[in-house]
MDAnalysis code that builds the backbone (N, CA, C; Angstrom):
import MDAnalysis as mda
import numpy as np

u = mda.Universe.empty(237, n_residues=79, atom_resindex=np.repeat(np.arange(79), 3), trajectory=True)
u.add_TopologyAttr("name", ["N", "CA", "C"] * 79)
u.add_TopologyAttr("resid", np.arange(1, 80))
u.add_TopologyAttr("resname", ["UNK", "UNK", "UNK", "UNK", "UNK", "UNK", "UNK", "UNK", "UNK", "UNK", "UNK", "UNK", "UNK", "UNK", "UNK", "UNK", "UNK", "UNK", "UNK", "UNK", "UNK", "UNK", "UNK", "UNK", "UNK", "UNK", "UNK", "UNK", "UNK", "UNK", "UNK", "UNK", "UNK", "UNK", "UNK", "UNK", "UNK", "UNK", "UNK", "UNK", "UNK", "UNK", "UNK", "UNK", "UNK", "UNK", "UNK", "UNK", "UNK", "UNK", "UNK", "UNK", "UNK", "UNK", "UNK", "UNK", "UNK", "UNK", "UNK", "UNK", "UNK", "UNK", "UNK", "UNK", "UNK", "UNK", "UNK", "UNK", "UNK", "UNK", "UNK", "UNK", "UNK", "UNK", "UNK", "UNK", "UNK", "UNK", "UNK"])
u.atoms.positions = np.array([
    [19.869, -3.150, -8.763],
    [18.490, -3.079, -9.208],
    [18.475, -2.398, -10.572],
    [17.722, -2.822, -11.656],
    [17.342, -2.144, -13.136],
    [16.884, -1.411, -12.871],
    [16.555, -0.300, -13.919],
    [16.567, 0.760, -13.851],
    [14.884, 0.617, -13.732],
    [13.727, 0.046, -14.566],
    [12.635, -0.201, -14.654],
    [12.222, -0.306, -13.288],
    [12.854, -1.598, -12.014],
    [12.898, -1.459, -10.787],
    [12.703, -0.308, -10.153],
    [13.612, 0.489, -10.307],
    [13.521, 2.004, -10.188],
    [12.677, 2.914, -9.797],
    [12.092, 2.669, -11.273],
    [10.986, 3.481, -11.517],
    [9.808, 2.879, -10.965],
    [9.320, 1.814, -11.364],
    [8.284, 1.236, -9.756],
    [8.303, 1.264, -8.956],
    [9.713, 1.969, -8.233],
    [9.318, 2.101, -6.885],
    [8.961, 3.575, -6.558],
    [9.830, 4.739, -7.288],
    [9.523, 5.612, -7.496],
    [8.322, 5.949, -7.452],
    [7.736, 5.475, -8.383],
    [6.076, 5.413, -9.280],
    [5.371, 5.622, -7.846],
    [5.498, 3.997, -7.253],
    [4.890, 3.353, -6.417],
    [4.601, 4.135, -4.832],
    [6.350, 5.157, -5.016],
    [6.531, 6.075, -3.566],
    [5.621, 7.222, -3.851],
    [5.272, 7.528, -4.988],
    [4.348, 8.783, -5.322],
    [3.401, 8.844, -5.214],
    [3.103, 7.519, -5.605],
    [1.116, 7.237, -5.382],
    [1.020, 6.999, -4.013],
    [2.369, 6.982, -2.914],
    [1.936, 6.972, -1.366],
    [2.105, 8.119, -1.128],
    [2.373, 8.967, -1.509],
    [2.618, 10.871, -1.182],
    [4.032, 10.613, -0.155],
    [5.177, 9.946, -1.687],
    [6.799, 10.211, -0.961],
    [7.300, 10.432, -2.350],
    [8.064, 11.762, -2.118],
    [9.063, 12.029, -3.367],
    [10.440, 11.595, -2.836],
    [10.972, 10.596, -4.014],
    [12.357, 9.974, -3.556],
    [13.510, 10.126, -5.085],
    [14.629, 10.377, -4.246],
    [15.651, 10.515, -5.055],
    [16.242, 8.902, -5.468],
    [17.308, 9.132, -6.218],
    [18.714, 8.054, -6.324],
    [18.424, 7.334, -5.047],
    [19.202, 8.216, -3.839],
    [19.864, 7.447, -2.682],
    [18.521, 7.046, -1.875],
    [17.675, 7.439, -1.814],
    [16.345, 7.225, -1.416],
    [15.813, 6.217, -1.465],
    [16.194, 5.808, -2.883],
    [15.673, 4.171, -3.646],
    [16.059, 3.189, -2.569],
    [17.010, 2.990, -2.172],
    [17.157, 1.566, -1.492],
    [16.709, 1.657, -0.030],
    [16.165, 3.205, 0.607],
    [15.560, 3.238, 1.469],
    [13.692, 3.050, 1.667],
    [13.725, 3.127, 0.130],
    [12.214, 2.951, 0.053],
    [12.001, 1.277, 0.234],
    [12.808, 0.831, -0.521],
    [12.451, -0.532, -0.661],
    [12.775, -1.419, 0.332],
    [13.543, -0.473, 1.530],
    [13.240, -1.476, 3.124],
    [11.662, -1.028, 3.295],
    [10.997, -0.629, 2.936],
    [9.735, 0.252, 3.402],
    [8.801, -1.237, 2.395],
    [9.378, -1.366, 1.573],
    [7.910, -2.391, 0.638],
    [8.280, -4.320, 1.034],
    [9.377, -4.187, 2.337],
    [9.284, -5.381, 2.278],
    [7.967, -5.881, 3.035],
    [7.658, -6.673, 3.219],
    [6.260, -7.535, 3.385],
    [6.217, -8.870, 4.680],
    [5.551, -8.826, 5.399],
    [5.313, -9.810, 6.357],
    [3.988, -10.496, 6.313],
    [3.648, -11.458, 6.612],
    [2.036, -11.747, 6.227],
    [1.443, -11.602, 8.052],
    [-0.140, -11.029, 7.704],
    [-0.463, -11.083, 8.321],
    [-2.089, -11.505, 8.651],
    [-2.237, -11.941, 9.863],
    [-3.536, -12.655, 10.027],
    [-4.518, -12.096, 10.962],
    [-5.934, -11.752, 10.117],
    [-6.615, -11.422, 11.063],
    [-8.127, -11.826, 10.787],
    [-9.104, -11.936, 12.046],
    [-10.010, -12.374, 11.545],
    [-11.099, -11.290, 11.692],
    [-11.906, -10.973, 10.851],
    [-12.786, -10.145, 10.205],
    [-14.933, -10.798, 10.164],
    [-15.076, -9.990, 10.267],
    [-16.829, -10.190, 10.147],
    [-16.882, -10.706, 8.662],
    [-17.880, -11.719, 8.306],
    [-18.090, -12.193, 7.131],
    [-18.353, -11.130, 6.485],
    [-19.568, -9.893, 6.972],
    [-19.769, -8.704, 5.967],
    [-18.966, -7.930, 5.824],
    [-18.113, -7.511, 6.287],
    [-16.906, -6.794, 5.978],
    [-16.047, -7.717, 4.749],
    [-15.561, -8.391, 5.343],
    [-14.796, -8.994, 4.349],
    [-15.730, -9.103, 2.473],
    [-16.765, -9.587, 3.132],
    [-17.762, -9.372, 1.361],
    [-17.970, -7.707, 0.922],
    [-17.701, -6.960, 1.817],
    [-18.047, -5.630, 1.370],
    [-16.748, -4.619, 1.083],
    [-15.457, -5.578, 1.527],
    [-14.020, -5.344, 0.792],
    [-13.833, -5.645, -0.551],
    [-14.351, -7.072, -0.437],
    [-14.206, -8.028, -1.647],
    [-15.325, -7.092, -2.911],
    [-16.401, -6.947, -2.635],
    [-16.830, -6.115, -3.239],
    [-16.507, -4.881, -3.784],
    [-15.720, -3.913, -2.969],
    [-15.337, -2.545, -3.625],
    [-13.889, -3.398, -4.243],
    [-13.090, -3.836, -4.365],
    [-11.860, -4.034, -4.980],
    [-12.288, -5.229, -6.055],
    [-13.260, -5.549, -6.408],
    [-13.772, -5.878, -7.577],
    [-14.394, -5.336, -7.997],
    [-15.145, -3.695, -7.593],
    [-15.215, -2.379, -8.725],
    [-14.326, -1.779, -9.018],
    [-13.185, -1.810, -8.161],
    [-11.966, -1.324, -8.869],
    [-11.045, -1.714, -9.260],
    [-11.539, -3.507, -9.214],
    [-10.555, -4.049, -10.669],
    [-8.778, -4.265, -9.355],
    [-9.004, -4.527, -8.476],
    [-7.995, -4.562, -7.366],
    [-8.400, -6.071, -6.386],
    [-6.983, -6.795, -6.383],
    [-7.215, -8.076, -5.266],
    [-7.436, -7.175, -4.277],
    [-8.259, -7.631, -3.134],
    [-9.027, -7.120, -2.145],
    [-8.140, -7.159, -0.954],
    [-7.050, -7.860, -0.773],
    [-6.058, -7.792, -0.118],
    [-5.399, -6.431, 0.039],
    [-4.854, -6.026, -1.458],
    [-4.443, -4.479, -1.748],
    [-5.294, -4.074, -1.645],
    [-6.581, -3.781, -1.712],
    [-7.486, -2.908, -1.142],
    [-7.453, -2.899, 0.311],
    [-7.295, -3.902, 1.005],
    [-7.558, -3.642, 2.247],
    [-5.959, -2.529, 2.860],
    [-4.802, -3.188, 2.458],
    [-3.319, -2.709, 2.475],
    [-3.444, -0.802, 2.260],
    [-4.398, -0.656, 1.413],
    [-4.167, 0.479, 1.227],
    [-4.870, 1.370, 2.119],
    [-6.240, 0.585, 2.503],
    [-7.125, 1.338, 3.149],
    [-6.050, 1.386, 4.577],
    [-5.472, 0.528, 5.095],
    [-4.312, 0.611, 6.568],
    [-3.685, 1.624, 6.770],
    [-2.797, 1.893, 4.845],
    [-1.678, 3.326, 4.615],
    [-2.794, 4.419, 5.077],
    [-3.609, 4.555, 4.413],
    [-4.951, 5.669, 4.687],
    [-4.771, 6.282, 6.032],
    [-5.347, 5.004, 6.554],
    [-5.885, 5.193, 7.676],
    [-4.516, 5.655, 8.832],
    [-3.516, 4.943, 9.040],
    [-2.275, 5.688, 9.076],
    [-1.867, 7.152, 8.932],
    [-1.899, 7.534, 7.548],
    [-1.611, 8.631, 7.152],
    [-2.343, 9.683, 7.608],
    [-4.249, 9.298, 8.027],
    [-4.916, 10.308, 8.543],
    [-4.638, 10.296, 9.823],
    [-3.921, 9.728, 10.966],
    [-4.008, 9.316, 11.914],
    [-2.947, 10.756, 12.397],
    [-1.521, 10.709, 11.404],
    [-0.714, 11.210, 11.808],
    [-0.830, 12.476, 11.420],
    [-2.010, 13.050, 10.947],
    [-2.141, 14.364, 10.596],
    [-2.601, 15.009, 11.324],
    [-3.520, 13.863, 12.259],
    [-4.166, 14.775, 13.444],
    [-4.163, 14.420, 15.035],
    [-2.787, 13.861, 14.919],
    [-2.281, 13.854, 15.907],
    [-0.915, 14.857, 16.182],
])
């Protein structure tokens, strides 16, 4: 992997609240591989996703992806 590689994932592990080294790197990036997944959603929800990730300039997909990590992350804090 380039070094630029690297650093996006780095970048990418920080903005999830993970500090990663060297050897770390190729453990992060079993972490960003990707599966698709399907689900079906209320029409207003989905327009009221689509809506906030077109105020923030974000496909609404990654908005939704992130809101999951979130929701995750609060899950395991208070459990």
């Amino acid at each position: 992997m380039d070094k630029s590689k690297d650093k996006f994932l780095r970048d990418y592990a920080k903005k999830m609240g993970y500090e990663i080294d060297d050897v770390e790197t190729a453990r992060f990036k079993s972490l960003l591989s990707k599966t698709s997944v399907t689900i079906r959603l209320p029409e207003e929800l989905k327009a009221e996703i689509e809506a906030r990730a077109q105020e923030l300039n974000i496909p609404y997909q990654r908005l939704m992806k992130d809101y999951l990590i979130e929701g995750l992350k609060r899950d395991k804090k208070i459990s």
